[in-house]
C-alpha positions, -999 to 999 in steps of 0.1 A, spaced: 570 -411 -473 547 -420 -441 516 -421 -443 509 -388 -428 530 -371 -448 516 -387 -481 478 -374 -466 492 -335 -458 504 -340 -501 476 -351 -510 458 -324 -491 479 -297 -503 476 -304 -540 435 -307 -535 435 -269 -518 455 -264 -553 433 -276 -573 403 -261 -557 409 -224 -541 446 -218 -566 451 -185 -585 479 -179 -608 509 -159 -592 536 -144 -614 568 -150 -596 602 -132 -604 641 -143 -595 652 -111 -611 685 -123 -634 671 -158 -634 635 -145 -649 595 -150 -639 575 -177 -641 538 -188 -628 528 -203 -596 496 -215 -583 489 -195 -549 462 -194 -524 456 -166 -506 450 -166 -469 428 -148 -450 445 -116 -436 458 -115 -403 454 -85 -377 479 -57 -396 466 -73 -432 428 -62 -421 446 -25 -411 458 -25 -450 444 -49 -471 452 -35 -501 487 -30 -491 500 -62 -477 489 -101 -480 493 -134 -470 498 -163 -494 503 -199 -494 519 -219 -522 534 -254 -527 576 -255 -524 576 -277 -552 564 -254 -572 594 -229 -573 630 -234 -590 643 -224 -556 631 -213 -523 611 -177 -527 635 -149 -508 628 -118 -492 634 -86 -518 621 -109 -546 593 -98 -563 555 -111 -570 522 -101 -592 490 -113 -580 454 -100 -589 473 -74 -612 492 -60 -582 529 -57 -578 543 -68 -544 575 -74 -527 582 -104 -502 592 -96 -470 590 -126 -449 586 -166 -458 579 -195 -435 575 -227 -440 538 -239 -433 538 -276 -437 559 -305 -435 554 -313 -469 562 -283 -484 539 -255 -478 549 -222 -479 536 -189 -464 550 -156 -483 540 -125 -469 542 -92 -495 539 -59 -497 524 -37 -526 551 -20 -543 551 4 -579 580 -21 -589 570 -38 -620 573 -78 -622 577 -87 -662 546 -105 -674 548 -140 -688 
């Protein structure tokens, strides 16, 4: 790992640490498990709906596989469903945009 890369980690996991909420994440078949999350500060369509849609970061790392579209998501004991994911970072940050959905996700 360079040494850039190892400072972006390290950076990562302090953001974690410090600003991280607890996100239940569901694969469906596979099952739900927790990840730590922070949530981003809403961009331009967010602000038009903010209790509709958000913008969260998490850590790659953190998930079995990489988080999909369709899946599902309970954060702040909302239900959301992911419709877009971009990587953030080049050690592993990931940006998952949702939507609010009456979809349940099964608590852990």
């Amino acid at each position: 790992m360079s040494a850039f890369a190892s400072q972006v980690a390290r950076i990562n996991t302090a953001c974690k640490r410090a600003f991280g909420a607890p996100m239940v994440y569901d694969y469906g078949l596979i099952g739900a498990y927790s990840v730590t999350i922070i949530q981003g500060a809403p961009n331009e369509q967010e602000s038009e709906t903010p209790d509709l849609r958000i913008s969260l970061w998490a850590d790659l790392a953190d998930f079995s596989a990489y988080p999909a579209v369709g899946h599902r998501i309970s954060f702040n004991g909302q239900c959301y469903l992911i419709f877009a994911v971009s990587a953030t970072d080049s050690e592993g940050g990931v940006r998952i945009n949702a939507e609010r959905t009456e979809l349940v996700v099964p608590s852990l």
